[in-house]
N, C-alpha and C positions, 0 to 999 in steps of 0.2 A: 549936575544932578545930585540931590541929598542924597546918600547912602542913612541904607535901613539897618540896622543891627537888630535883632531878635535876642532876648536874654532870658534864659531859662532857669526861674527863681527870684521869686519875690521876694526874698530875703534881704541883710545888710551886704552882703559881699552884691548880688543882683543891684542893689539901691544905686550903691556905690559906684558901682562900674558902667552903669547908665548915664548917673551925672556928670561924670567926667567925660562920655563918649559925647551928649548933647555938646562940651564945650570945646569938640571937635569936630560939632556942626553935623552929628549923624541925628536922624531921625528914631526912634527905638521904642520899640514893643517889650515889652514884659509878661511871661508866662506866671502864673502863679501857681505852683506846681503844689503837691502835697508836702506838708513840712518834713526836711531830712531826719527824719527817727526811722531806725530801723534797728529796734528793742530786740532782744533777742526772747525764747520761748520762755524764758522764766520773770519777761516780765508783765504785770497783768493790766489791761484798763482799767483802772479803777477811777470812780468819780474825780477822785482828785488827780490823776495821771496828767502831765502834763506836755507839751508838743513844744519842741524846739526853734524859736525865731534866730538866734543870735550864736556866736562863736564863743573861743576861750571864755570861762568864767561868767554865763551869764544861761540862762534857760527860763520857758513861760508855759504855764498854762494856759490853757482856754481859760480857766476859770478866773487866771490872776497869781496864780502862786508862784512865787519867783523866786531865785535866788539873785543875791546882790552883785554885783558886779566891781572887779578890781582893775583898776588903770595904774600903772609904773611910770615913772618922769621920764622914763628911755620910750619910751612909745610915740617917738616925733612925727610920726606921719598922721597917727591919730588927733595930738593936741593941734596939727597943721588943719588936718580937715573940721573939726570942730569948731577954729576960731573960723576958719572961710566961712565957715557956713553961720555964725554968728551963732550957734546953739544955745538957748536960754539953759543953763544948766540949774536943777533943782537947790535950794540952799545946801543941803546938805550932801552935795557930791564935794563941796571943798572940806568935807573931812578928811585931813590924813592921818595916814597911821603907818606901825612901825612894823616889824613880823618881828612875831612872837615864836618861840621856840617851847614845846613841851618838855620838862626835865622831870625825872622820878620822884617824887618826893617834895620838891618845888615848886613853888609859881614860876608861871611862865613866864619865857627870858626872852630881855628885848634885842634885838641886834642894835650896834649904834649908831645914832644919827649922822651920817656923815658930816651936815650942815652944822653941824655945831663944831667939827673937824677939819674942816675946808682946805685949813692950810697945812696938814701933814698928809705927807703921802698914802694911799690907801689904804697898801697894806699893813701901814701899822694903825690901823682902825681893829682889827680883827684880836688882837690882847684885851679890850678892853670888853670883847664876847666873851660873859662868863658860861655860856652853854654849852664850851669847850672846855674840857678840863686844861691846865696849862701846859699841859704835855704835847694836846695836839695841836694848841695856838702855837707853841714855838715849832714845832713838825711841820705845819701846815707852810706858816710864813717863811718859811726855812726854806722850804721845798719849791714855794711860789719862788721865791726870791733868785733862788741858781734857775729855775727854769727860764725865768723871764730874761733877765738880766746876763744870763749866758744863751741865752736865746735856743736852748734844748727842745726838742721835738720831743714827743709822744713815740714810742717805741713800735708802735701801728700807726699807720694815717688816724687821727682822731677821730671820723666817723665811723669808723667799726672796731674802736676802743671804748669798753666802757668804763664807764664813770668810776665803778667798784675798783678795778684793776687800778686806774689812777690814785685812787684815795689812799688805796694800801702804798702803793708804791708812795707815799705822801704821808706814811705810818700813824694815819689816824686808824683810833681805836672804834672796835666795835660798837663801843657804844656811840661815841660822836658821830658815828656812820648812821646808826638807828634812828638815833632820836634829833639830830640838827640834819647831816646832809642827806639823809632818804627822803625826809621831809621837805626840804627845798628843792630836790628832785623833782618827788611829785608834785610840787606846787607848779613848776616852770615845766617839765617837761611829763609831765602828766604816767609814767611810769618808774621804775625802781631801778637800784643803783645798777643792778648785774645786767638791766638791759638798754639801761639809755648811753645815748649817744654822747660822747666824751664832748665832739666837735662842738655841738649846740649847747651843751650845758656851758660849757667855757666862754662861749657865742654871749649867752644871755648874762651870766657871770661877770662880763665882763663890761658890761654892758649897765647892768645893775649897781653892782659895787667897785667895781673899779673906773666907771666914767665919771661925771661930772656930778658935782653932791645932788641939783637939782634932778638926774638919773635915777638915783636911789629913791626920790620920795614912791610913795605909796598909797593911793587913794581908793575909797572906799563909796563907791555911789549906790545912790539906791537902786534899787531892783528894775525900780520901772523907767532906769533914767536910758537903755536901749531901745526899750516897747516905742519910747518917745519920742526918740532919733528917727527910729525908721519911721515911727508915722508924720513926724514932719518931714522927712525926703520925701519920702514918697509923696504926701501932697504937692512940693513944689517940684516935683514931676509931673505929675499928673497937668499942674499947673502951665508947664514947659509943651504940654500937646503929647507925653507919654501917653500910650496906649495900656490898659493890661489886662490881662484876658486871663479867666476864671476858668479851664476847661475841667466838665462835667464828666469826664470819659479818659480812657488811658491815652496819653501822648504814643506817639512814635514818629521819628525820622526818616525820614525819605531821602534817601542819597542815591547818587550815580559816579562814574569813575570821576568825576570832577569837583564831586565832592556833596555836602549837607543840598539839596535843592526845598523842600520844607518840611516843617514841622504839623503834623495833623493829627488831628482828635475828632471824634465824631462825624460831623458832615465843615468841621472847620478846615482849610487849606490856607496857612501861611509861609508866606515866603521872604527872604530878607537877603543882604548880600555879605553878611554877615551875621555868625552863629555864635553865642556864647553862655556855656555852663557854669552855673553858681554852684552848683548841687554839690552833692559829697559823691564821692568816686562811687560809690556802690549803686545808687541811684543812677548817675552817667550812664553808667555800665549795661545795667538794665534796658538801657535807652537804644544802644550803638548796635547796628544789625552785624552777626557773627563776623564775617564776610571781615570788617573792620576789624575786630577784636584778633581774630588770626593772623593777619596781614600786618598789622601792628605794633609792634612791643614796647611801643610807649603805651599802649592803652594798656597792655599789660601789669608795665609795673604800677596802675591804677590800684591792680586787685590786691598788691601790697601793699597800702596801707588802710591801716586799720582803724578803726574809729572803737574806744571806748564809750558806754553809758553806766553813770550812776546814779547816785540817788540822794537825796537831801531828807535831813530831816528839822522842822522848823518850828519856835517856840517865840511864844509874843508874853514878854515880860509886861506884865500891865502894872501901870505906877511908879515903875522904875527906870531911868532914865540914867544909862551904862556910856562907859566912854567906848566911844568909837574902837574898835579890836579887833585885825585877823592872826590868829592861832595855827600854826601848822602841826600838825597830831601827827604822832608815831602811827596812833591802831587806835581804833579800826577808823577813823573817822581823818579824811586828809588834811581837810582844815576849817575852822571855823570861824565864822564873823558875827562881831554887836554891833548892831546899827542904831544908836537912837533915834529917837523923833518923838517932836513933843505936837499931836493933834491937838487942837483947840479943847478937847474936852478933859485929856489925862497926857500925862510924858509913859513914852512905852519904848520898847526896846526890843528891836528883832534877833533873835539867836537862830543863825543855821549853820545845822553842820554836815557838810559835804565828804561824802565818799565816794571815790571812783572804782573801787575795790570789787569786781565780779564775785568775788566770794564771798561778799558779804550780802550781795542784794540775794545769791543765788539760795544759799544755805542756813540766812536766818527770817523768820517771820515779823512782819512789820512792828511787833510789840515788845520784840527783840532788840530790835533797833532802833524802836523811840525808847524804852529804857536805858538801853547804852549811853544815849546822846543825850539822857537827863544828868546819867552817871558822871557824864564827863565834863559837861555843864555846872554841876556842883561842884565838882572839885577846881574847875577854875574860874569861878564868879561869885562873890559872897552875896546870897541870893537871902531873901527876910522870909521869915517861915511862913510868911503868910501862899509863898508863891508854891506850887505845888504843881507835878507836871500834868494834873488833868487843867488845872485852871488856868495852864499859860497855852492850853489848846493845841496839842503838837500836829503838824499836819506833814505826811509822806508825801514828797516831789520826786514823781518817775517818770519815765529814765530820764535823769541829766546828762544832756549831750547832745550831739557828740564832740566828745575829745578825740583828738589823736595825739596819741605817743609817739614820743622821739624816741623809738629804737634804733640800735645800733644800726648803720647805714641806712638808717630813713631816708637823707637823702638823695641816694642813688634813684630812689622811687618818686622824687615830689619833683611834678611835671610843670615845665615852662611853660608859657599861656597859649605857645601858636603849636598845634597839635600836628599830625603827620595829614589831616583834613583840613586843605586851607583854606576854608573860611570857618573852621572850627575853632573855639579857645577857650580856654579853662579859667577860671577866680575862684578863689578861696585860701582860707589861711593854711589849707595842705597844701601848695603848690610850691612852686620853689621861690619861697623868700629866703633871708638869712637869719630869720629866729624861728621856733619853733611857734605851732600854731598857739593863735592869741586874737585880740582883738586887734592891735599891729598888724602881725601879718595879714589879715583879713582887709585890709585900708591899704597897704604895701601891695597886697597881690593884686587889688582892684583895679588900682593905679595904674600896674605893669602891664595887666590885659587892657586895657582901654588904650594904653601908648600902643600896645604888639598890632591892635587891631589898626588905630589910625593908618600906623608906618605902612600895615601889608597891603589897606586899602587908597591911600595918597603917596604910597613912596617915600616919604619924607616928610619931614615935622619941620624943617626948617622954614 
């Protein structure tokens, strides 16, 4: 008999986790539930408002307004599912690029190219970062060096040490803290140094710049090259005899002491032999009758973690045609990217700049924050007088998200895929991978749910 899986989330984690169940011969439904945004009170519908399709580093409007999306050469599970699936990718997602570091006074500084380094050991890549004064280049590699090579632990388990506490101890100065590692912080781990997680930053760190040169690269694809992913799975789904169902009315679960028995809306009754959550925990959560939430403390530690939303702000250079750029900003803006592309009619250049920063969407007014991000745009792009910020048309992208932050011991809280409900299971890039969420972990975690559900449903994969 085929076994049915039911997935809840038409999103890429939902995509994901179906194509891979089909190639363990399950049958599978897809709900298409409302997109996971869940804006907090200060943020408002506005025409241009936009609704969340995709994970780490990528968000959409109804209308089209995107932010661009960044892939790292450590992201193996994704360049794996990509080539399987033959992905026509746009020209211009094989733009790479370098990360750039904001410094006072300065143009912005480039970390360096590993691949031009290949054959010296890593950490001496890190002297030739002049975004480090040389004090904390020789403090830093000092520091890495006895740790590693004397194989020294972290003075706390590394997940409920943060990042800040290591760096001092690491006698980098204030400023290198500011302006290079907060900024790298939140680029990878989506909050600041006093609260992220030591474990995971070193996780990705290491991963990044201390693995293979081809690790380090850094690629910059266009905005609509995820909108495009999902709509081509999703058709050779649909393709494959996937069902997916549009309900008009709130969902809720139907369970008994044996577990999910189905999922209903309206006058709909479905049922499956297997159950599986794309959604973001808070959405879940909404979903699971008390009964389960009390009785449980995995579903618990759901309600710890958090999802950030921020905001973009985005500017189309017309006539000018910029080299490919992501920036990681001190303040107020986390980081920024130039996209070129040259349309058949003019070469033009997307500039957006991203912040995840709740205190900025909450306590400045949108003209606020499109002048900030012209300000900061001038001083690091030599732009011809002709461009001016009403005629590069700046448009507000809200809420971006969600992110979740790797706070210190996040991961006591990011749940395995087979839940304490057994035919219940969880995907997404919260759940417990080994990097922090990204679009990786989001392909990693889909993976792990589609094997957790095979094994619980056949026993064995062998």
């Amino acid at each position: 008999m085929r076994r049915h899986a039911l997935i809840l989330g038409n999103n890429l984690t939902g995509l994901v986790t179906a194509y891979r169940l089909i190639q363990y011969g399950f049958h599978i439904s897809l709900i298409d539930t409302p997109r996971d945004v869940q804006p907090t009170d200060h943020f408002t519908r506005s025409p241009e408002s936009i609704e969340l399709t995709s994970p780490i580093h990528a968000s959409t409007s109804a209308k089209g307004h995107t932010i661009p999306l960044v892939l790292h050469g450590f992201y193996h599970a994704t360049w794996s599912f990509l080539q399987e699936l033959s992905f026509e990718w746009p020209p211009q997602t094989s733009q790479s690029v370098g990360l750039e570091f904001c410094v006072e006074g300065k143009k912005p500084i480039a970390l360096p190219q590993p691949s031009r380094l290949a054959w010296l050991h890593p950490l001496t890549r890190l002297p030739f970062f002049k975004g480090l004064s040389l004090v904390d280049r020789w403090h830093v590699i000092n520091f890495l060096e006895k740790q590693w090579e004397e194989h020294r632990l972290p003075q706390h388990h590394p997940d409920i040490e943060s990042v800040e506490t290591w760096l001092i101890s690491a006698k980098q100065s204030a400023q290198s803290r500011s302006h290079f590692w907060n900024p790298l912080c939140r680029f990878f781990l989506n909050c600041d140094l006093p609260d992220a997680s030591l474990g995971l930053f070193i996780e990705v760190l290491s991963r990044y710049w201390f693995g293979k040169p081809t690790d380090a690269a850094t690629f910059l694809a266009p905005a609509e090259t995820l909108g495009k992913l999902e709509t081509e799975l999703r058709q050779r789904l649909i393709n494959k005899g996937v069902t997916v169902h549009a309900p008009d009315a709130k969902m809720s679960l139907q369970t008994d002491a044996e577990g999910i028995q189905a999922v209903e809306w309206d006058h709909h009754h479905l049922q499956a032999q297997a159950y599986v959550s794309a959604l973001v925990p808070q959405n879940l959560l909404s979903l699971l009758p008390e009964r389960a939430l009390a009785r449980y403390a995995y579903f618990t530690s759901l309600a710890h973690i958090p999802a950030v939303y921020g905001l973009a702000i985005q500017f189309t250079l017309h006539d000018t045609l910029l080299t490919p750029r992501i920036i990681l900003h001190a303040d107020p803006f986390d980081w920024i990217t130039c996209q070129p592309s040259a349309p058949s009619h003019a070469p033009e250049t997307v500039v957006t700049c991203v912040t995840l920063r709740e205190s900025m969407t909450q306590d400045h007014t949108e003209k606020w924050l499109s002048d900030s991000a012209w300000s900061c745009l001038q001083q690091l792009v030599d732009l011809s007088p002709a461009q001016t910020q009403e005629s590069c048309k700046p448009k507000i992208i809200r809420p971006v998200g969600p992110f979740f932050p790797c706070h210190r011991g996040a991961r006591t809280h990011r749940p395995l895929p087979q839940t304490p409900i057994s035919n219940l299971f969880l995907a997404g890039p919260w759940t417990a991978t080994n990097l922090p969420a990204s679009l990786e972990s989001t392909i990693q975690s889909a993976n792990a749910c589609a094997t957790a559900i095979a094994t619980a449903m056949y026993g064995t994969l062998d």
